[in-house]
Biopython code that builds the backbone (N, CA, C, O; Angstrom):
import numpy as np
from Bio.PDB.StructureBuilder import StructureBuilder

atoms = [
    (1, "UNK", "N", (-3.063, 4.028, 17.624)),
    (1, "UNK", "CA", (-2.557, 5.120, 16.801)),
    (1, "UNK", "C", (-1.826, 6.104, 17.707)),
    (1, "UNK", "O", (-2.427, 6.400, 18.740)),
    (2, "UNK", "N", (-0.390, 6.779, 17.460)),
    (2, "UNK", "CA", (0.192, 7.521, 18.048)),
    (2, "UNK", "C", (-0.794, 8.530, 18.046)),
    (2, "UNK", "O", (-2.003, 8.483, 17.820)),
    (3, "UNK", "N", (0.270, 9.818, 18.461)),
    (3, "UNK", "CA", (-0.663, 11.222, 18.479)),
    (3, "UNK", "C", (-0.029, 12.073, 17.290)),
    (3, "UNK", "O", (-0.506, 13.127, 16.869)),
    (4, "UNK", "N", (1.368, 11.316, 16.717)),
    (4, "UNK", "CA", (1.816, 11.960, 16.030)),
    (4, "UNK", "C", (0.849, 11.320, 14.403)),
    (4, "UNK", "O", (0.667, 12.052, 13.429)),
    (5, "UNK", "N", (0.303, 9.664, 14.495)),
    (5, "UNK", "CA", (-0.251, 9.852, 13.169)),
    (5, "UNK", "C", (-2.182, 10.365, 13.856)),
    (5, "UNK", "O", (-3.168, 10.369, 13.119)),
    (6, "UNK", "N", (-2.193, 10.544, 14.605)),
    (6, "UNK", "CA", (-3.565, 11.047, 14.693)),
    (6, "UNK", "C", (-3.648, 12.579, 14.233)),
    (6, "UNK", "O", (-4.642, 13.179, 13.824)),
    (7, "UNK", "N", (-2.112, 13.138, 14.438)),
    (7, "UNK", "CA", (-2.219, 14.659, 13.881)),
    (7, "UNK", "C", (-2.596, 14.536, 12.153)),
    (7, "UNK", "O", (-3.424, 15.107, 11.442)),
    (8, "UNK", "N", (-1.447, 13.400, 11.873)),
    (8, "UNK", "CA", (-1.163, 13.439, 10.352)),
    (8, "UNK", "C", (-2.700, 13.424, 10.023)),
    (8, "UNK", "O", (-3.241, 14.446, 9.602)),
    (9, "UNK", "N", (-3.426, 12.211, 10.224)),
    (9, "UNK", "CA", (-5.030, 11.725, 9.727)),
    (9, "UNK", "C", (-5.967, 13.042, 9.986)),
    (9, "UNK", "O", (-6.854, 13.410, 9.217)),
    (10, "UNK", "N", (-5.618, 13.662, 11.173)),
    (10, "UNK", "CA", (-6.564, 15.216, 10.811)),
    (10, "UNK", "C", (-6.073, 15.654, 10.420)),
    (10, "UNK", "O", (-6.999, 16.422, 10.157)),
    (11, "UNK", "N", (-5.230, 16.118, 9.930)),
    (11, "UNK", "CA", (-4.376, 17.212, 8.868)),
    (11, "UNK", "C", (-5.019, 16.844, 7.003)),
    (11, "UNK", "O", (-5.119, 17.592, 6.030)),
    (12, "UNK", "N", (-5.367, 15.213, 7.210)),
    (12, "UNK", "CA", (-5.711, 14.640, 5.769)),
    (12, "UNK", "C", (-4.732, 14.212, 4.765)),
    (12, "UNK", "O", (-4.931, 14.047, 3.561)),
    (13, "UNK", "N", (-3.012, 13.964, 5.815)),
    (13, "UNK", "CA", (-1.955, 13.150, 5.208)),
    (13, "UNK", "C", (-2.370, 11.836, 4.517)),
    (13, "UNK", "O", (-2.885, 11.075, 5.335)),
    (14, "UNK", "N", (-2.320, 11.424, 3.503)),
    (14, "UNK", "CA", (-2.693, 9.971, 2.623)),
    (14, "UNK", "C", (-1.364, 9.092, 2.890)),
    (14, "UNK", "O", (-0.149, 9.287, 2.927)),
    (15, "UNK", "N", (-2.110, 8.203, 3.027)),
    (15, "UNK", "CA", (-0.626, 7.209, 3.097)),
    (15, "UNK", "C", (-1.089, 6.259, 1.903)),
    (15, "UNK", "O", (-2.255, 6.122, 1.534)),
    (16, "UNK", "N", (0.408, 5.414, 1.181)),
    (16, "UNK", "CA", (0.225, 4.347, 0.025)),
    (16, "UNK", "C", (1.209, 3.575, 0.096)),
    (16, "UNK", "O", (2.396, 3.877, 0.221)),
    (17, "UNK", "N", (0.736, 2.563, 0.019)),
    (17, "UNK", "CA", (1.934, 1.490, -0.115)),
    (17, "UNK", "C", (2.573, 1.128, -1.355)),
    (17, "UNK", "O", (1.884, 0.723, -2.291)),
    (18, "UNK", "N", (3.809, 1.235, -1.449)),
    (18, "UNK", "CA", (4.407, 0.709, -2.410)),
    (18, "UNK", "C", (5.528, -0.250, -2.292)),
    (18, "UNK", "O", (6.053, -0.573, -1.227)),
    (19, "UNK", "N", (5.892, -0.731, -3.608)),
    (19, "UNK", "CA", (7.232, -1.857, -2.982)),
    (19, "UNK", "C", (8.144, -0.874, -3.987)),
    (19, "UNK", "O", (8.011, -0.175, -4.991)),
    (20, "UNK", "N", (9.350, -1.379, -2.850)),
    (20, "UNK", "CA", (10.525, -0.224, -3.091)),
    (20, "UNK", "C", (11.774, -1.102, -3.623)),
    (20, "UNK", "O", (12.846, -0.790, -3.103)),
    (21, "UNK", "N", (11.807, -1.903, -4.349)),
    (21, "UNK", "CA", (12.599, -2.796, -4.930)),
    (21, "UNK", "C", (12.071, -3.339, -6.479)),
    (21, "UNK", "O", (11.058, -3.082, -7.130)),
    (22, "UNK", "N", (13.299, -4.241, -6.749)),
    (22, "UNK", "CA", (12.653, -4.377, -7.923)),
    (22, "UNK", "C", (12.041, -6.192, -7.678)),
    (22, "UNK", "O", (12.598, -6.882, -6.825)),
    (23, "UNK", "N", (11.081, -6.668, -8.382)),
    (23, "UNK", "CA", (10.178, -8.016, -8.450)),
    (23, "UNK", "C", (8.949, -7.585, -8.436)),
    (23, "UNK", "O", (8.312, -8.339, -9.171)),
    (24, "UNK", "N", (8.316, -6.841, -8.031)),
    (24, "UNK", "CA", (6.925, -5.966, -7.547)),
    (24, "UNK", "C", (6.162, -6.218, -6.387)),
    (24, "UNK", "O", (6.580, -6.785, -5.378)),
    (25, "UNK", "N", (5.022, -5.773, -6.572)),
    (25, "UNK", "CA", (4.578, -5.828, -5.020)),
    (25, "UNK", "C", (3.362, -6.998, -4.845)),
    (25, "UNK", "O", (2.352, -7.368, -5.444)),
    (26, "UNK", "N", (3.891, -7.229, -4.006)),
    (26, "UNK", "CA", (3.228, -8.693, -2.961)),
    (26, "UNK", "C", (3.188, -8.907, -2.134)),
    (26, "UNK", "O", (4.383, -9.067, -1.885)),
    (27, "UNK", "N", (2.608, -9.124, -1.139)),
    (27, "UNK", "CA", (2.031, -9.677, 0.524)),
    (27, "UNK", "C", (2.577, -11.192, 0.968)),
    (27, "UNK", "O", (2.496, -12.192, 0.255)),
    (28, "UNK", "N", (3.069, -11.140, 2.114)),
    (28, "UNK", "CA", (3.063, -12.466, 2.051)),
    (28, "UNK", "C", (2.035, -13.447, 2.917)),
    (28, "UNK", "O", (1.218, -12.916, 3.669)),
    (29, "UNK", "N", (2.074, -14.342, 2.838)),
    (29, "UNK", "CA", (0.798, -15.451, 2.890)),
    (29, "UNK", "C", (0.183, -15.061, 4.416)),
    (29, "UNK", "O", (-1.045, -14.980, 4.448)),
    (30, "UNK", "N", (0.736, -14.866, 5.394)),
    (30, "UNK", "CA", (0.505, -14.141, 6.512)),
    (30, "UNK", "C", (-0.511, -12.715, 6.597)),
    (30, "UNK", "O", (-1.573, -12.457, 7.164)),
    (31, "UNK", "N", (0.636, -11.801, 5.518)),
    (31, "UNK", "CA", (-0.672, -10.429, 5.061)),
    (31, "UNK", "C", (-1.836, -11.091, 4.313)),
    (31, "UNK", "O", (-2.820, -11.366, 5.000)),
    (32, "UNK", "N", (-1.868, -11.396, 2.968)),
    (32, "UNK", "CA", (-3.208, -11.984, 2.742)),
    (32, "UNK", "C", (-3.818, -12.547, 3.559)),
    (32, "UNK", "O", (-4.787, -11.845, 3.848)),
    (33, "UNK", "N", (-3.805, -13.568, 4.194)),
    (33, "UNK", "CA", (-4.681, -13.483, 5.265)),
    (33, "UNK", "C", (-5.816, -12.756, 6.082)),
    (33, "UNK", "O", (-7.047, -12.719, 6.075)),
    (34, "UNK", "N", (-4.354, -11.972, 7.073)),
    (34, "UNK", "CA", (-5.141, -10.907, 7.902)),
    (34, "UNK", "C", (-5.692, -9.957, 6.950)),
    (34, "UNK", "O", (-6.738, -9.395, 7.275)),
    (35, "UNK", "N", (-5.162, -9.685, 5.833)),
    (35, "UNK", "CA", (-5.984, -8.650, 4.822)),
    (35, "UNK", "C", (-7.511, -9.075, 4.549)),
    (35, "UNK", "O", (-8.519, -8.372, 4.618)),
    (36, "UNK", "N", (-7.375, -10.490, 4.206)),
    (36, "UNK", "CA", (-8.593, -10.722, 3.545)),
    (36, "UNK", "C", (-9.161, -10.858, 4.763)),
    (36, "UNK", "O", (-10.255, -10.295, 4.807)),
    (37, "UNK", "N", (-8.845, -11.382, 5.760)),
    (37, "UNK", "CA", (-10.156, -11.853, 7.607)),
    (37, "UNK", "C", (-10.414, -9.633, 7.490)),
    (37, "UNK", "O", (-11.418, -9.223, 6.907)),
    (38, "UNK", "N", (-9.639, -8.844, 7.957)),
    (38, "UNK", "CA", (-10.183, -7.554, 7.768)),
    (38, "UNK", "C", (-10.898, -6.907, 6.965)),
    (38, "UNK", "O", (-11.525, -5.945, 7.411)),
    (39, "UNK", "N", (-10.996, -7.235, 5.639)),
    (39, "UNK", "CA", (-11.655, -6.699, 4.433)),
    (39, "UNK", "C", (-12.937, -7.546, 4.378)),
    (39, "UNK", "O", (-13.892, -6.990, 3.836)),
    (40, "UNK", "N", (-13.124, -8.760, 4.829)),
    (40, "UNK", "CA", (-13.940, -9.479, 4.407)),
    (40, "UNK", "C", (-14.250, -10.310, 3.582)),
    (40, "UNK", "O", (-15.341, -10.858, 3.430)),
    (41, "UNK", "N", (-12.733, -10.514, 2.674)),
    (41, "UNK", "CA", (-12.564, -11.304, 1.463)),
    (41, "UNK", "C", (-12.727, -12.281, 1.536)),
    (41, "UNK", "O", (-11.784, -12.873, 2.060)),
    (42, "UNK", "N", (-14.316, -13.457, 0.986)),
    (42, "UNK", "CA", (-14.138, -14.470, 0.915)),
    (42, "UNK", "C", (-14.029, -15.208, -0.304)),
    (42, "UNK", "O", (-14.073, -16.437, -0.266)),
    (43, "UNK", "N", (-13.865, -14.477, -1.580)),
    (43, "UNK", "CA", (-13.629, -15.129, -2.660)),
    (43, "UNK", "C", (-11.918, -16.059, -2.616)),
    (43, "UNK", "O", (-10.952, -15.606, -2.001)),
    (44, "UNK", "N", (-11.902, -16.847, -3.086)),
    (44, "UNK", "CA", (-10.454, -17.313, -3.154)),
    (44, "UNK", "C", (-9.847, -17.021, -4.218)),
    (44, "UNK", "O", (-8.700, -17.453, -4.331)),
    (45, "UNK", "N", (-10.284, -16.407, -5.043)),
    (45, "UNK", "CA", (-9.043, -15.951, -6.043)),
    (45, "UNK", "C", (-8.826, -14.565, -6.048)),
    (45, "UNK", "O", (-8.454, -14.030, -7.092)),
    (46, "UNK", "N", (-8.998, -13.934, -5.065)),
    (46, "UNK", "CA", (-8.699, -12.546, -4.993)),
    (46, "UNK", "C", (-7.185, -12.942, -4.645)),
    (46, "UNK", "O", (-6.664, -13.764, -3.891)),
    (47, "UNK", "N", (-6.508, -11.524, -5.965)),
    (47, "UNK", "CA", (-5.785, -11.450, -5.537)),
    (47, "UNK", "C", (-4.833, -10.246, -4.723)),
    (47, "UNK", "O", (-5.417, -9.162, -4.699)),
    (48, "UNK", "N", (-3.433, -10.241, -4.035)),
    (48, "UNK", "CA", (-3.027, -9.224, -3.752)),
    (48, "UNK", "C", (-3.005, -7.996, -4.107)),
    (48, "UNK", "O", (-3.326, -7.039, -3.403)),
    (49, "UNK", "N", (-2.556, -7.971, -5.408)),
    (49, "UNK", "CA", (-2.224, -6.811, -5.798)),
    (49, "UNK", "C", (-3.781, -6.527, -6.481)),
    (49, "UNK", "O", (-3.891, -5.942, -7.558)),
    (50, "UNK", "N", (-4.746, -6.934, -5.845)),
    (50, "UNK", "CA", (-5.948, -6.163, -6.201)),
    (50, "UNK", "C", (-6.470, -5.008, -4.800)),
    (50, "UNK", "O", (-7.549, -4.418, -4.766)),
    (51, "UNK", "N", (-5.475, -4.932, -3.846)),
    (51, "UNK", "CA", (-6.066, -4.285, -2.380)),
    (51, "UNK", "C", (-5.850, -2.850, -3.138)),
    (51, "UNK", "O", (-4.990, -2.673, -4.001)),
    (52, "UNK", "N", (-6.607, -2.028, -2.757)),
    (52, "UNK", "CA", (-6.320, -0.185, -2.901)),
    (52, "UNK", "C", (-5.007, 0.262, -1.907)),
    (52, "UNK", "O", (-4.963, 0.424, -0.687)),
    (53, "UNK", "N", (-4.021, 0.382, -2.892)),
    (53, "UNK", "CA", (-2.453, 0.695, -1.968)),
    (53, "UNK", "C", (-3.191, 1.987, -1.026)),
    (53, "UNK", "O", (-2.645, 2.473, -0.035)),
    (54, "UNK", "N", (-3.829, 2.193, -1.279)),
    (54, "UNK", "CA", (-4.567, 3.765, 0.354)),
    (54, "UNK", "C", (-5.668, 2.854, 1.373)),
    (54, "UNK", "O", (-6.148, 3.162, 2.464)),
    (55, "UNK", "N", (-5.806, 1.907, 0.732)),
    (55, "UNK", "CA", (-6.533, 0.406, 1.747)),
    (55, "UNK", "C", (-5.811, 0.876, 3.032)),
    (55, "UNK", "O", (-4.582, 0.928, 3.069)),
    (56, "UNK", "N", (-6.832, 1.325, 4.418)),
    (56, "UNK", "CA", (-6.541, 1.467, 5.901)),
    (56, "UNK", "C", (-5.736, 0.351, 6.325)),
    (56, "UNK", "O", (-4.677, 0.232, 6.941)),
    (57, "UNK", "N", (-6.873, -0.709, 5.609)),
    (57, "UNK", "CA", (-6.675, -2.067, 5.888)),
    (57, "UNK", "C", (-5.125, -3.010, 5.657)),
    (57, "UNK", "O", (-4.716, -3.984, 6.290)),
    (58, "UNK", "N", (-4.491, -2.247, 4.463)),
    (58, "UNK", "CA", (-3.168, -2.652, 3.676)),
    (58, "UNK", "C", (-2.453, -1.718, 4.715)),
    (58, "UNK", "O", (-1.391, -2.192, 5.117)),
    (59, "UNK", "N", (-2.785, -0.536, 5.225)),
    (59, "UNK", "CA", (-1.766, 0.436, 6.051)),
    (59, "UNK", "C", (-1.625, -0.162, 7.127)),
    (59, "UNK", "O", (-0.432, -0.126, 7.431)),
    (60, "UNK", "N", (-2.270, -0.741, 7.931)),
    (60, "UNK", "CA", (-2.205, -1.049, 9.263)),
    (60, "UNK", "C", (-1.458, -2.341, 8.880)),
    (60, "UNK", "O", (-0.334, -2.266, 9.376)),
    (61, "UNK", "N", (-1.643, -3.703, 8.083)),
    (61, "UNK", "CA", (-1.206, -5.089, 7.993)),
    (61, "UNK", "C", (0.793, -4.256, 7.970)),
    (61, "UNK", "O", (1.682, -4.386, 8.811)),
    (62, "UNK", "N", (0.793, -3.552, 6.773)),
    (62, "UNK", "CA", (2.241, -3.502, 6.651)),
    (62, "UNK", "C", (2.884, -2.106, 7.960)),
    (62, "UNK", "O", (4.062, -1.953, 8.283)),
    (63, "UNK", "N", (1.949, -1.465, 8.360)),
    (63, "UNK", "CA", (2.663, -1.014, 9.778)),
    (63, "UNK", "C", (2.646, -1.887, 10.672)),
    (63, "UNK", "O", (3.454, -1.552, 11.539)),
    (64, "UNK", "N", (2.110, -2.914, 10.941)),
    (64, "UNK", "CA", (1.925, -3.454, 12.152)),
    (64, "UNK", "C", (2.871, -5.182, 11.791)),
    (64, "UNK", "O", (3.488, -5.797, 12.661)),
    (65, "UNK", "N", (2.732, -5.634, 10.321)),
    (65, "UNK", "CA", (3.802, -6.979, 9.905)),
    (65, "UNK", "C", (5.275, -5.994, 9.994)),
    (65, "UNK", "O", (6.277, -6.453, 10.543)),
    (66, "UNK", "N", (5.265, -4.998, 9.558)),
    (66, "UNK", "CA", (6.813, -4.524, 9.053)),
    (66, "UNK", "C", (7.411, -5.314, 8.069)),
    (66, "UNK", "O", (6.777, -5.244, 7.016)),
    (67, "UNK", "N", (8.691, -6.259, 7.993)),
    (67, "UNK", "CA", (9.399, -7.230, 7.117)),
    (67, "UNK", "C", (7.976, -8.523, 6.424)),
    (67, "UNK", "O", (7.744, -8.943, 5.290)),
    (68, "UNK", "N", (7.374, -8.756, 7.670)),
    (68, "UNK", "CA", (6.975, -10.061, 7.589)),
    (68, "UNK", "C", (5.720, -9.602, 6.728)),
    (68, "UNK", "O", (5.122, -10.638, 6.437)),
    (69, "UNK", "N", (5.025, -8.448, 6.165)),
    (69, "UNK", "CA", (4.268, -8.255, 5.494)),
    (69, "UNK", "C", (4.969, -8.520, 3.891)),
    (69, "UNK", "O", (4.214, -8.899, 2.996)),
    (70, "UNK", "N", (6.065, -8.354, 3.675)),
    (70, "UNK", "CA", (6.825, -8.568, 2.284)),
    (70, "UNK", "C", (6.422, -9.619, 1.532)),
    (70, "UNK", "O", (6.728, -10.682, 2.071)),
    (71, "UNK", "N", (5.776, -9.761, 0.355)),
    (71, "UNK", "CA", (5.835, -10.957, -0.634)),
    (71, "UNK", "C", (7.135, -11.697, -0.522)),
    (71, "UNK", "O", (7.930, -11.477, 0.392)),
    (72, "UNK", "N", (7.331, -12.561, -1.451)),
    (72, "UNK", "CA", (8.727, -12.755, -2.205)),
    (72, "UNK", "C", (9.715, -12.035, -2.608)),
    (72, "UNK", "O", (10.875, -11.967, -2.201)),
    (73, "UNK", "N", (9.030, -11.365, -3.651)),
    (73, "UNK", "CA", (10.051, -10.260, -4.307)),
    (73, "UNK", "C", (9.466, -8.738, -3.944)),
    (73, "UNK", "O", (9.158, -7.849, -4.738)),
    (74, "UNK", "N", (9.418, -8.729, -2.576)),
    (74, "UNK", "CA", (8.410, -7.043, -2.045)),
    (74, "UNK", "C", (9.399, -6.527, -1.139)),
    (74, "UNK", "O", (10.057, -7.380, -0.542)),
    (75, "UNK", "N", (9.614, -5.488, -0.938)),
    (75, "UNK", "CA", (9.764, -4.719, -0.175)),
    (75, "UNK", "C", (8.992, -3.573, 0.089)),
    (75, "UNK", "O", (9.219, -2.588, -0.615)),
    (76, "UNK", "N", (8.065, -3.494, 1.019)),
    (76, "UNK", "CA", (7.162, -2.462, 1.413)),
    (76, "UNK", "C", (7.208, -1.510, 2.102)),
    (76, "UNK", "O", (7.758, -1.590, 3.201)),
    (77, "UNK", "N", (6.508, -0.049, 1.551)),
    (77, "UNK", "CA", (7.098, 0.976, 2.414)),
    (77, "UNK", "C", (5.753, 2.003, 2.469)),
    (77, "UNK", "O", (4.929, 2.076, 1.557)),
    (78, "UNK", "N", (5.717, 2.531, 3.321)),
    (78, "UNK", "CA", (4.687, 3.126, 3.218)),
    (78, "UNK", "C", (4.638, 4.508, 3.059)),
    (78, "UNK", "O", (5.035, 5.064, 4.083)),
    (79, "UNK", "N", (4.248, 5.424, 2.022)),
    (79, "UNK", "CA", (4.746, 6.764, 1.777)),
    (79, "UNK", "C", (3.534, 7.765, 2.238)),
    (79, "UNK", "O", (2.392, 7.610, 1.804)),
    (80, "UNK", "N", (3.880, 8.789, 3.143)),
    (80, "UNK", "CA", (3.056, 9.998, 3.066)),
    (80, "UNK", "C", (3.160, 11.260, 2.107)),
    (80, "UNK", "O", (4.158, 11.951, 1.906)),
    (81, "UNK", "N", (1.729, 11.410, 1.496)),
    (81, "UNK", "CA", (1.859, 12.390, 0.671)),
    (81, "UNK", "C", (0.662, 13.701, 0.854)),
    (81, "UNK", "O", (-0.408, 13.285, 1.299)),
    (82, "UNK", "N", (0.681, 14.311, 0.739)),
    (82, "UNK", "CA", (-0.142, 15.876, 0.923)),
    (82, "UNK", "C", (-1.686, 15.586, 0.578)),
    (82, "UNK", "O", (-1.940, 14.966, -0.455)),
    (83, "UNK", "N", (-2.915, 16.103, 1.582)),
    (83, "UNK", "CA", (-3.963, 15.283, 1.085)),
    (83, "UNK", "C", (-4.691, 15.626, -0.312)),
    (83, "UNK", "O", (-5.473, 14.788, -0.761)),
    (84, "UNK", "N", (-4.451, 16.906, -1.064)),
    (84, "UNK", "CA", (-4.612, 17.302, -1.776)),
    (84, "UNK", "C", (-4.020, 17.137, -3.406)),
    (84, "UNK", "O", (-4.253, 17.723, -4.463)),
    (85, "UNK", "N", (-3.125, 15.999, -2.982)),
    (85, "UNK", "CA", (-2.770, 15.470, -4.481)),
    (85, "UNK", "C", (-3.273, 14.146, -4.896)),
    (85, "UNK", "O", (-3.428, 13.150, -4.189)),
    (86, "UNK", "N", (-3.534, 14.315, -6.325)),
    (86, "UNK", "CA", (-4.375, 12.773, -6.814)),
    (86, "UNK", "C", (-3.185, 12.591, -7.399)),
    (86, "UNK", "O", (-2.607, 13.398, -8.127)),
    (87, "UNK", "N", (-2.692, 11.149, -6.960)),
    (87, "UNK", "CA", (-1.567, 9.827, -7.446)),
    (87, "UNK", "C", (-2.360, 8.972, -8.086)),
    (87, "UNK", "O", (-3.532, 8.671, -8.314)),
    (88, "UNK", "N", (-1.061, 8.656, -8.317)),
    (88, "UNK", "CA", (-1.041, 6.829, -8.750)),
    (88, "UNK", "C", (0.574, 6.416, -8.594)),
    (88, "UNK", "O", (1.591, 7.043, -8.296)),
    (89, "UNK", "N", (0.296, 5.141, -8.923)),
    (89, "UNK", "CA", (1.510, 4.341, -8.430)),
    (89, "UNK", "C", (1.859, 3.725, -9.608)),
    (89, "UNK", "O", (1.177, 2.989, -10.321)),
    (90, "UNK", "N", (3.480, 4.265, -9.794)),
    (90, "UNK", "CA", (4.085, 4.252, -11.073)),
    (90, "UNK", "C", (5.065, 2.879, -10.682)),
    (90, "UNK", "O", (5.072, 2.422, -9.539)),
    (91, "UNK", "N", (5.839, 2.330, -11.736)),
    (91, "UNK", "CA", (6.808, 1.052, -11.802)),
    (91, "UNK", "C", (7.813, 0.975, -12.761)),
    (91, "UNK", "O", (7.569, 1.057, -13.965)),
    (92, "UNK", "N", (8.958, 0.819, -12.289)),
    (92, "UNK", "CA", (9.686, -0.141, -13.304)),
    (92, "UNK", "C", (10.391, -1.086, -12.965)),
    (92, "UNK", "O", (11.065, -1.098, -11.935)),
    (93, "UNK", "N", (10.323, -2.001, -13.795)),
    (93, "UNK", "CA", (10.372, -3.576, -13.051)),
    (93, "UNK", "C", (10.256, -3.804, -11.508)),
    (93, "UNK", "O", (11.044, -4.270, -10.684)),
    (94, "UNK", "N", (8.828, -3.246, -11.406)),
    (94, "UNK", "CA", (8.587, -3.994, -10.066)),
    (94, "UNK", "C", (8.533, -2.894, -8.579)),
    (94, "UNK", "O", (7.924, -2.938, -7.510)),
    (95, "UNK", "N", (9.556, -1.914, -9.230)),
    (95, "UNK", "CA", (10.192, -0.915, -8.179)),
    (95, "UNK", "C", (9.479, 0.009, -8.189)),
    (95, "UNK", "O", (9.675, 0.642, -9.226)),
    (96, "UNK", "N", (8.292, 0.712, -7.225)),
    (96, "UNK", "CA", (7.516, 2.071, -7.740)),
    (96, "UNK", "C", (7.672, 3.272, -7.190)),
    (96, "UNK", "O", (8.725, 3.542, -6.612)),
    (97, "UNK", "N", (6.658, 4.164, -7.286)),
    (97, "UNK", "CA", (6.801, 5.274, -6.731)),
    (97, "UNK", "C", (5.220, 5.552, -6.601)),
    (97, "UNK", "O", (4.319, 4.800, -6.971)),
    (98, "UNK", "N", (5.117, 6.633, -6.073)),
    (98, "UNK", "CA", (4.013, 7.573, -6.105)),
    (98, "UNK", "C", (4.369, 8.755, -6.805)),
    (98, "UNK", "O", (5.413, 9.340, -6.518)),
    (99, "UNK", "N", (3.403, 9.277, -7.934)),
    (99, "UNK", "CA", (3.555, 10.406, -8.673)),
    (99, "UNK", "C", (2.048, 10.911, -8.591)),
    (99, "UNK", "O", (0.983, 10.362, -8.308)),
    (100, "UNK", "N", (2.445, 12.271, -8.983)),
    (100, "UNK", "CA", (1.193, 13.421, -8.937)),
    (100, "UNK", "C", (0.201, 12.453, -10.409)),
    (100, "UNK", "O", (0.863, 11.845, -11.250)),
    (101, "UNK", "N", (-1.143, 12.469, -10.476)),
    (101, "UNK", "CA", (-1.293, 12.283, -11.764)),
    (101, "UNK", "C", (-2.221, 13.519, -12.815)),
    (101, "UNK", "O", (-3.287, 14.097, -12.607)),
    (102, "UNK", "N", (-1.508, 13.558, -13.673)),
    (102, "UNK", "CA", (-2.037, 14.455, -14.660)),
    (102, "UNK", "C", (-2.275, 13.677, -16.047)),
    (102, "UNK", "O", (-2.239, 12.451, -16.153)),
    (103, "UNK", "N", (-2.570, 14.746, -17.284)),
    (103, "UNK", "CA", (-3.023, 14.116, -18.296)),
    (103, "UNK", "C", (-1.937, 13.913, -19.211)),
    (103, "UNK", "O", (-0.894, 14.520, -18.969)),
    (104, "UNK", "N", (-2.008, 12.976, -20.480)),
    (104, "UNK", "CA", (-1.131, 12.500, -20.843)),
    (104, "UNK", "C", (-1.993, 12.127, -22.148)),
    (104, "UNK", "O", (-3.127, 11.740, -21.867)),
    (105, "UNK", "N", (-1.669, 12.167, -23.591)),
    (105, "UNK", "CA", (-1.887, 12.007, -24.423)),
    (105, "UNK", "C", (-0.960, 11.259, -25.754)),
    (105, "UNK", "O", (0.222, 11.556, -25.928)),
    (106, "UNK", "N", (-1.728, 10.213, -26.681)),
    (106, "UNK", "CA", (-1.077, 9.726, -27.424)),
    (106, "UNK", "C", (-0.963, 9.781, -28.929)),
    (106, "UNK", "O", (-0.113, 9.106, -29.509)),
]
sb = StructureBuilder()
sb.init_structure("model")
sb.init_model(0)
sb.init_chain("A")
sb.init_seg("    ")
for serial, (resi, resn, name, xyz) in enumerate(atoms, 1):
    if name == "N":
        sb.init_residue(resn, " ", resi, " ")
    sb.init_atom(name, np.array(xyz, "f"), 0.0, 1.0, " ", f" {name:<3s}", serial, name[0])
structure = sb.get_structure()
């Protein structure tokens, strides 16, 4: 870890992964892997897009794969956001974001 993300992690910067294109987000056979040998995953039908995008474990595979962490149709990026906001991870076709989350009624 630099010193510049050791500041961020005491400060309580969140990081999340999202895919920044459109197909959605996916790992490729390489990240699953090392995801699942790190997490401990030995079920075989777990799948990708079941990891917690704030997963340490998902932060480090796609800082440390870069490109080669990409599914098929992924492009991965990893966003810092303020530690004090509750997200979620929004989509359209495939392409997301991180947004604040609040309430919403139907």
């Amino acid at each position: 870890m630099s010193n510049e993300e050791l500041i961020k992690a005491l400060r309580g910067v969140q990081y999340v992964v999202i895919n920044t294109c459109y197909g959605g987000f996916g790992l490729s056979e390489r990240a699953v892997r090392e995801y699942k040998a790190m997490a401990g995953i030995t079920d075989p039908k777990w799948y990708d897009r079941n990891a917690p995008r704030d997963d340490p474990y998902l932060i480090k595979i796609v800082r440390d794969l870069g490109m080669a962490a990409n599914g098929a149709h992924a492009n991965l990026k990893i966003v810092e956001i303020p530690p004090d906001v509750e997200w979620e991870v929004e989509e359209y076709d495939g392409n997301e974001w991180v947004a604040e989350k609040h309430r919403t009624w139907k």
